[in-house]
N, C-alpha and C positions, 0 to 999 in steps of 0.2 A: 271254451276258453279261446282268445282270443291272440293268433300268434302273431309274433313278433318278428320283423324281417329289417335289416340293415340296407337291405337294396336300399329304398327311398330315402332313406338318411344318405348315405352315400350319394348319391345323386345330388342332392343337396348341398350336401360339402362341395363336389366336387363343379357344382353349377357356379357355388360362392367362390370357388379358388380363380376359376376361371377370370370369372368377373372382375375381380382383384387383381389379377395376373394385365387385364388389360386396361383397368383404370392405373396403374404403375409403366405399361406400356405408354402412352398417352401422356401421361408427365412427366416419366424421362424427355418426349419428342420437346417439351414445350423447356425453355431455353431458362435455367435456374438463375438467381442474381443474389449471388455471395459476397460478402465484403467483410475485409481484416483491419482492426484496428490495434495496433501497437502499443500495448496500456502504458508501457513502461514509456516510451516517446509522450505521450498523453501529458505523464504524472511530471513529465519533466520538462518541457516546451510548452504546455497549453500555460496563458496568462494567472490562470485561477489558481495553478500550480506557484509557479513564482509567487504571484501574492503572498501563496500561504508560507513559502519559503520566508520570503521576507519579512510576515509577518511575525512568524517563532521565532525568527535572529532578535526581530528588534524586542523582542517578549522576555529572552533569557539571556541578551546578550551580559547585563550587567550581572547577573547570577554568576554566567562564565567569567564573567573577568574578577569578578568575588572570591570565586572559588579559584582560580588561577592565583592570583595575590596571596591568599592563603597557605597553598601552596608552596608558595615562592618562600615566605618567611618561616614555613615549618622547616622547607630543607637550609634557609640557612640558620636557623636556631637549632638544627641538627648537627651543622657543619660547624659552629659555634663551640657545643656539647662538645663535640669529641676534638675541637682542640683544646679546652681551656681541662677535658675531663683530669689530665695529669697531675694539674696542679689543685686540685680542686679535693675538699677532704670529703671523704665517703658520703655521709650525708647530704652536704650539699648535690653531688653528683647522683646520688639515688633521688634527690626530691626533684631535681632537673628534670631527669630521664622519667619520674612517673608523668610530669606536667608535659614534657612532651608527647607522651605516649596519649595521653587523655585528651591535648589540642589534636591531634593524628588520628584517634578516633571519632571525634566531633568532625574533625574534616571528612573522613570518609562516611559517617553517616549524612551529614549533609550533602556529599556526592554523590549519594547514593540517590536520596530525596531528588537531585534535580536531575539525576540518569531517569527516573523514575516519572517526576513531571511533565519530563521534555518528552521521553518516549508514549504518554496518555496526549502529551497535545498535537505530537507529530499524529497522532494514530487519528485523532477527532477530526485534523485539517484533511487527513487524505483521505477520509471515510468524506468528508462535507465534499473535495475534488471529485471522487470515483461516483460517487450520486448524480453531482452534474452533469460528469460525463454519459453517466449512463442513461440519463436524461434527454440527453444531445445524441446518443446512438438510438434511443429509443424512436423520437421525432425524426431522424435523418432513416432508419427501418420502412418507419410507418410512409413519408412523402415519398420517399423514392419508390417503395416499394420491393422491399428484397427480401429476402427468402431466409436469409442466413444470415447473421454477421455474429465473426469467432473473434476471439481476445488472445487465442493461445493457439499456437500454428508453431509446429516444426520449421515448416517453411509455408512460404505465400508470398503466391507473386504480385507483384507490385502493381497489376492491372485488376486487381481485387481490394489491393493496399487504400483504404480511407482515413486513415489516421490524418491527413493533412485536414480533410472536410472536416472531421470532429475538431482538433483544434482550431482551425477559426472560426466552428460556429461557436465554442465554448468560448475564443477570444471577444466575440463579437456582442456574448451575451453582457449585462451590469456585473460587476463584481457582486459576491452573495452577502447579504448582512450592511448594506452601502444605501 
């Protein structure tokens, strides 16, 4: 039978830790190149951003000013309703008050619909923004050459801070879809 000893496995291990211990040695010495970029600065100064800002104003402005007008003429046919309700005989004031209540929920489900629109289209431009970006962090990584680059930092200092690079390369690129 053929025994079995840990010596030589141990050795082993303790040959690979080693080895390990000084390729870590070795790359701590060699000087790391880290860089931070500031998403939230990114999504809100880089060009591509504004674009898309601009773009959804001019997309839903007239939906808002639709549903605003709306609005407007529900609270005064409400402010209407309860002055004229005194003189007004029961029924007519019951048939008022259902046609109000039924414009006031066609309003609110329509407000709903473009809370709803607006938030699927804000979500599609800053998902098409944050790809760029990341696209523009990817290529500024790989030419430079860096090690690291974080999105989310308690703190970072400002001699790591690239968020300015990524925005004018992202300004510098065509607008997307153009």
């Amino acid at each position: 039978m053929k025994s079995f000893s840990l010596k030589p496995m141990f050795l082993k291990l303790a040959a690979a830790g080693m080895v390990a211990m000084f390729a870590v040695g070795a790359q701590a010495q060699e000087q790391l190149k880290i860089g931070y970029v500031n998403g939230d600065r990114v999504l809100r100064d880089a060009a591509p951003a504004k674009a898309s800002q601009a773009k959804l104003e001019a997309e839903f402005s007239k939906r808002e000013k639709d549903l605003a007008d709306v609005a407007t003429k529900l609270k005064a046919a409400g402010e209407k309703l309860d002055k004229d309700a005194p003189t007004l005989a029961e029924g007519e004031r019951n048939r008022r008050q259902r046609d109000l209540v039924a414009q006031d929920q066609e309003f609110q489900r329509k407000r709903r619909e473009f809370q709803e629109d607006l938030t699927q289209r804000k979500n599609e431009e800053l998902a098409s923004v944050v790809e760029r970006a990341n696209k523009v962090m990817k290529q500024i990584f790989d030419t430079e050459k860096y090690d690291l680059i974080i999105q989310e930092a308690v703190f970072a200092s400002p001699k790591i801070d690239i968020t300015d690079k990524v925005i004018k390369a992202l300004n510098a690129q065509a607008p997307a879809g153009k």
